[in-house]
C-alpha positions as CSV (number, residue, x, y, z in Angstrom):
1,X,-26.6,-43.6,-119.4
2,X,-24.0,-41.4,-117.8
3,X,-23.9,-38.3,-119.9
4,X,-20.7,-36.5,-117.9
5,X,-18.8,-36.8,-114.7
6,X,-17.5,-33.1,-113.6
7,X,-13.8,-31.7,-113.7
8,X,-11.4,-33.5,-111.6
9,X,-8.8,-31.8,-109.8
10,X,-5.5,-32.8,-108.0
11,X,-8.3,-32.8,-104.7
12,X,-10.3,-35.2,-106.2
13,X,-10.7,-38.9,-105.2
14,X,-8.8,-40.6,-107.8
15,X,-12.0,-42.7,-108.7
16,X,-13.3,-40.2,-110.1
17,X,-10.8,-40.3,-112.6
18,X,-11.4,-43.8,-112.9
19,X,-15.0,-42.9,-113.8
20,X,-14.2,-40.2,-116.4
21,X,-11.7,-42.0,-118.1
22,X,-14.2,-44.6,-118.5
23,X,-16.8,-42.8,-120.1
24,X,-14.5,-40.9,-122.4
25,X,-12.9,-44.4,-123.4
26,X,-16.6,-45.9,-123.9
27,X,-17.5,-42.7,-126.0
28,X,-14.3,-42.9,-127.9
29,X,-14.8,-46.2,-128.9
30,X,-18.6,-45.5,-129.6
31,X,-17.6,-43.0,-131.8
32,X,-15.0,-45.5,-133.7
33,X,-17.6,-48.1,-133.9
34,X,-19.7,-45.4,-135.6
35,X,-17.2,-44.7,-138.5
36,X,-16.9,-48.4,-139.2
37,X,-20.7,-48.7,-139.6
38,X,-20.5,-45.4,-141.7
39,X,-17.1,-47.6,-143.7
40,X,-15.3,-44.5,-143.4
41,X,-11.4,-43.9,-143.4
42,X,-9.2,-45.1,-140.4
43,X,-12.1,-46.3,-138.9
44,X,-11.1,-49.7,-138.1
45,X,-7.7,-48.4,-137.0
46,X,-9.6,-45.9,-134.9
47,X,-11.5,-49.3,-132.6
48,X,-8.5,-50.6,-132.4
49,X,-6.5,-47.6,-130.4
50,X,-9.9,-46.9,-128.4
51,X,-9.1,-50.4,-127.4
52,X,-6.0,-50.3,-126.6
53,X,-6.3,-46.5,-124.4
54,X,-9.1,-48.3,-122.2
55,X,-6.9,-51.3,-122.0
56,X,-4.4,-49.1,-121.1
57,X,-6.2,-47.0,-118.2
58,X,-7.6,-50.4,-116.2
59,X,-4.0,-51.3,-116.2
60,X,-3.0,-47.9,-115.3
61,X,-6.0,-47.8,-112.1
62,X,-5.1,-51.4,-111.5
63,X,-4.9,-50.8,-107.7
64,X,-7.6,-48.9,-106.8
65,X,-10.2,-51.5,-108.9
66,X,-11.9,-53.7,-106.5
67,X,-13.0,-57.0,-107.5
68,X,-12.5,-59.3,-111.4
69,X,-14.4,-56.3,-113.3
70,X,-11.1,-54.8,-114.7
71,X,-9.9,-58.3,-116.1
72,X,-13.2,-59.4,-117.8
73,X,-13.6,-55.6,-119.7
74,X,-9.4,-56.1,-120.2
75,X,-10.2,-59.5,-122.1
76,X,-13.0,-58.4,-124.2
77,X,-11.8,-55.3,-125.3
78,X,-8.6,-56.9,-126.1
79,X,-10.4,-59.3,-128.3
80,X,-11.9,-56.6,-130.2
81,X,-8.7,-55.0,-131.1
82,X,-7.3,-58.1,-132.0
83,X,-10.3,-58.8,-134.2
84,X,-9.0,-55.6,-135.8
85,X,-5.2,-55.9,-136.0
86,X,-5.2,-58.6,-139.3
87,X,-6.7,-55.5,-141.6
88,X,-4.9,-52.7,-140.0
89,X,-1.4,-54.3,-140.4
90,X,-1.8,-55.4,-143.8
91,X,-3.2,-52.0,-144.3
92,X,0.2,-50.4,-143.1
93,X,2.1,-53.2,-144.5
94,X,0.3,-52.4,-148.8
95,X,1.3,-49.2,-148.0
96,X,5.1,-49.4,-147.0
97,X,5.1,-52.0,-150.3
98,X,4.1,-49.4,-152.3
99,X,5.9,-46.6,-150.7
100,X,8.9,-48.4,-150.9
101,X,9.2,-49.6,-154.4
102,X,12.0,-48.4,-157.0
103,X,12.6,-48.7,-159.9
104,X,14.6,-51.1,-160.3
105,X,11.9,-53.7,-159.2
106,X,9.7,-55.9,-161.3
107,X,6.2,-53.7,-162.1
108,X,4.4,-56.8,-162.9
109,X,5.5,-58.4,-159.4
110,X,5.1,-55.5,-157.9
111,X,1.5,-55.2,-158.9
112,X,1.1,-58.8,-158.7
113,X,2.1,-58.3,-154.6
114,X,0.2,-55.0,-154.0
115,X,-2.9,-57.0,-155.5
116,X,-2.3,-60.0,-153.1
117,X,-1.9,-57.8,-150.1
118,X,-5.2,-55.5,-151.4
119,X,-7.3,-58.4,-151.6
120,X,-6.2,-59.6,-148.2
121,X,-6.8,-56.7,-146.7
122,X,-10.3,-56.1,-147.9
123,X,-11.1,-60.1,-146.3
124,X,-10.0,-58.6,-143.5
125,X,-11.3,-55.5,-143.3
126,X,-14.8,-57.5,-144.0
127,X,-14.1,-60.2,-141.0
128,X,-13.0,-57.1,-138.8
129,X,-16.2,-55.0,-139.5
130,X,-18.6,-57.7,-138.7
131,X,-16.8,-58.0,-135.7
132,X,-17.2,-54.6,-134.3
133,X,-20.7,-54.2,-135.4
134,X,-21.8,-57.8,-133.5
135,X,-24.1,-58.2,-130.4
136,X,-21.3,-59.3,-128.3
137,X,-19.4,-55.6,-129.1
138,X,-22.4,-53.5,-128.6
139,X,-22.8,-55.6,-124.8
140,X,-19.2,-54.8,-124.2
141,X,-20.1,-50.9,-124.7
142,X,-23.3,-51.5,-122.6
143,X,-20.9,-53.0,-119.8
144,X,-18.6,-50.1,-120.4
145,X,-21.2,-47.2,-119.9
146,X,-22.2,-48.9,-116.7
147,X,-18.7,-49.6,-115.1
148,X,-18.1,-45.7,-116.1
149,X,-21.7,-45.0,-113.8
150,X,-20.7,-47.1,-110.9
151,X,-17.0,-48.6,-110.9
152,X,-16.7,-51.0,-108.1
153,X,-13.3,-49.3,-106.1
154,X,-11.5,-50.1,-103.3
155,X,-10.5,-47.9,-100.3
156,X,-7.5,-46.6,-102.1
157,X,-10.0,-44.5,-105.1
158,X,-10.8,-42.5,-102.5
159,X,-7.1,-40.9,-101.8
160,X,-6.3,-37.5,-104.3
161,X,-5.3,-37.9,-107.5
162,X,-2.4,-35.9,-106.6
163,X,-1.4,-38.1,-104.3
164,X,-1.6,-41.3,-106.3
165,X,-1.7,-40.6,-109.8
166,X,1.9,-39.7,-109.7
167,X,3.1,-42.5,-108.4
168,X,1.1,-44.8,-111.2
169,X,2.4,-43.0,-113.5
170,X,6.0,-43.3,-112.4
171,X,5.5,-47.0,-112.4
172,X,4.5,-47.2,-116.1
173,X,7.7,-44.9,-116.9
174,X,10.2,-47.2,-114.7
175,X,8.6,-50.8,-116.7
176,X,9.7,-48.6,-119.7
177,X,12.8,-47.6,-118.9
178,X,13.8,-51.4,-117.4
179,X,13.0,-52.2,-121.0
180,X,14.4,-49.5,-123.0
181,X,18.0,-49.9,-120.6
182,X,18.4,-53.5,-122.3
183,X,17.8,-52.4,-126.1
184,X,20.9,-52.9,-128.2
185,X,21.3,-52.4,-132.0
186,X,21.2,-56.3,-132.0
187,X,18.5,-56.8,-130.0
188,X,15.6,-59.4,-131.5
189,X,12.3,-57.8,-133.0
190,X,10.2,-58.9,-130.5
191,X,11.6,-56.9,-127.8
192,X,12.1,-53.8,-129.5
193,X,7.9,-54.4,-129.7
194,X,7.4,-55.1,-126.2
195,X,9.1,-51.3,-125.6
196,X,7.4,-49.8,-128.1
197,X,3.8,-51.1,-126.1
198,X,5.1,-50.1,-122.5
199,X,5.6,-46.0,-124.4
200,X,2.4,-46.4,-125.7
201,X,1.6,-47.1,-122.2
202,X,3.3,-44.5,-120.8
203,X,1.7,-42.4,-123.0
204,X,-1.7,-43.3,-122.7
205,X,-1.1,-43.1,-118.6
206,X,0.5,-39.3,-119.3
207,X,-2.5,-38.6,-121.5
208,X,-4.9,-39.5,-118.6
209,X,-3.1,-38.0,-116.1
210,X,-2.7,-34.6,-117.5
211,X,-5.7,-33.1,-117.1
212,X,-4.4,-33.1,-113.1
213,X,-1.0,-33.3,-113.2
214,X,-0.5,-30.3,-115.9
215,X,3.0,-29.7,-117.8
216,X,5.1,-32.4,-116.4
217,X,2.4,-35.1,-117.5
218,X,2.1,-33.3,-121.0
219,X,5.6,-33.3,-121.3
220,X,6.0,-37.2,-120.4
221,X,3.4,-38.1,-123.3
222,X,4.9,-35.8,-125.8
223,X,8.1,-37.6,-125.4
224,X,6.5,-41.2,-125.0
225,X,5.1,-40.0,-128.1
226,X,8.1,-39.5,-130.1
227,X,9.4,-43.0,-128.8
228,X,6.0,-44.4,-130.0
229,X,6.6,-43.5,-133.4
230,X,10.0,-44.2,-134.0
231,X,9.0,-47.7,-132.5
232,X,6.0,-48.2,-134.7
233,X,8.1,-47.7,-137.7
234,X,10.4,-50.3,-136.5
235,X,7.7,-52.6,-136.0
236,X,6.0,-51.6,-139.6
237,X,9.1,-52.7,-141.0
238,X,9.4,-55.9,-139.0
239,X,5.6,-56.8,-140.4
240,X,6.1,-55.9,-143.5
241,X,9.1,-58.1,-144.0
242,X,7.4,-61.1,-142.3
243,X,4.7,-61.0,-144.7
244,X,6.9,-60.5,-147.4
245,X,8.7,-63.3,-146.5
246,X,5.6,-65.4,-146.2
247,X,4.9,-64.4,-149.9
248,X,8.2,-65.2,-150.8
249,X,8.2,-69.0,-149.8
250,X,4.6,-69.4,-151.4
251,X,6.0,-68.3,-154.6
252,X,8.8,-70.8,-154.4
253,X,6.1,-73.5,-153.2
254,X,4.9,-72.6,-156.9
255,X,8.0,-72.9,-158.7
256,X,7.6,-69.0,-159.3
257,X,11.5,-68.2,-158.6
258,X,11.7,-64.5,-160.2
259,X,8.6,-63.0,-158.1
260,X,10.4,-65.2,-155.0
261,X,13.3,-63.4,-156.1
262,X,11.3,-59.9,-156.2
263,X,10.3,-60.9,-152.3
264,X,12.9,-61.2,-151.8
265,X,14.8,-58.4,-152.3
266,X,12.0,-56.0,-150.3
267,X,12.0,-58.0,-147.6
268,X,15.9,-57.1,-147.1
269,X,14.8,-53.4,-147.9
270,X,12.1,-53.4,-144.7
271,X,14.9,-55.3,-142.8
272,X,17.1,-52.8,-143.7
273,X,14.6,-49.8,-142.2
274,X,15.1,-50.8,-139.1
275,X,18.9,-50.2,-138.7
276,X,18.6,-46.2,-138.9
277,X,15.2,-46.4,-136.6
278,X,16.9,-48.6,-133.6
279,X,20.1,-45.7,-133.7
280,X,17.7,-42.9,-133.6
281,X,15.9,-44.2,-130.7
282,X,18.9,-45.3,-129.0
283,X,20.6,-41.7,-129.7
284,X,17.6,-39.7,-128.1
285,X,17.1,-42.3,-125.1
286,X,20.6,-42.1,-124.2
287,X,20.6,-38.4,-124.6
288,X,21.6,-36.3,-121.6
């Protein structure tokens, strides 16, 4: 087991880079995998974004990867966070219900939806856990510590990082940018999504590259950051309203019009959200 790989400098092949991203992505999800055997908070949130950052840096090191390694490790460990992503939305999702509820809503409904949502979430949380605690996720950590040992490159890992991790990086920011150029107040769900995953992405790629690219790299994941959030509460919104909706026409399969009715009225609220969240990303991506 590879227990460190030194500091990497702007002179340093860019595979090892590779290498120490790897171990730190292995480790992080390790440690995630550890709190979900420990059922402690977050945890299965936590599995998921380890996920998601190691997803994130073979995508980022894309060129330099030599041979189908990358794509098998992409596949599993995208599995795995999907595996996760039925508990954790329905775990935002309870939470905005609750969040958003006034007064001038049903209690009884309201109970009866946070209950439905609960007890959802708990199967889920349940299916999600044996998941990440199976053979087949404890091989895909196995697989990760040795890729982190012994990455298979190509000649390209061996240029500086200085020289290439700039332009990788400026590559994840122009996909983002051809996105975020086409956004309109009007603009379908979906794609407002897809831009909120390519700022995670530039974030993620920011995040890694920092440690050799300094203050320009922090900077560009502070403000992928900000675009992040703003974009995952459009997209919290977006869920929440879908399963509301879903709720809302099994209720009216059972001839239950008032709690359809009750539905009905917070999934227009959720809708609603996203209005002032799509302006204030427009306003601070358009901003000189």
């Amino acid at each position: 087991m590879v227990e460190s790989v030194g500091v990497v400098t702007a002179e340093s092949p860019v595979g090892e880079l590779v290498a120490s991203a790897l171990l730190k992505g292995s480790r992080r999800l390790q440690r995630s995998i550890g709190m979900v055997e420990k059922s402690e908070d977050d945890a299965i949130h936590q599995v998921r974004v380890s996920c998601r950052r190691l997803r994130s840096d073979l995508k980022l090191f894309r060129k330099v990867l030599a041979g189908d390694w990358a794509v098998d490790l992409r596949s599993e460990l995208a599995a795995l966070a999907q595996a996760c992503g039925e508990a954790r939305d329905l775990e935002v999702i309870a939470a905005l219900v609750r969040d958003g509820v006034t007064s001038e809503d049903n209690p009884e409904h309201v109970a009866t939806i946070l209950t439905t949502l609960t007890v959802g979430l708990e199967r889920a949380a349940a299916r999600s856990a044996e998941v990440v605690t199976s053979d087949r996720t404890g091989l895909l950590v196995d697989d990760l510590e040795a890729v982190a040992a012994a990455p298979e490159l190509n000649a390209k890992a061996s240029k500086a990082c200085g020289e290439v991790l700039p332009r990788l990086l400026d590559s994840a920011q122009r996909a983002f940018g051809k996105a975020a150029d086409q956004l309109k107040p009007w603009t379908v769900d979906d794609d407002w999504h897809e831009v909120r995953l390519l700022a995670k992405r530039v974030r993620y790629a920011a995040d890694t590259a920092a440690s050799v690219l300094g203050d320009e790299a922090k900077e560009t994941a502070v403000q992928a950051a900000k675009f992040q959030e703003l974009l995952g509460q459009h997209q919290d919104h977006c869920a929440a309203a879908d399963a509301l909706t879903l709720l809302a026409e099994e209720a009216a399969a059972q001839s239950d019009a008032e709690l359809s009715f009750t539905l009905g009225r917070l999934t227009e609220r959720h809708r609603a959200a996203r209005k002032p969240l799509r302006e204030e990303f427009l306003d601070i991506y358009h901003r000189p």
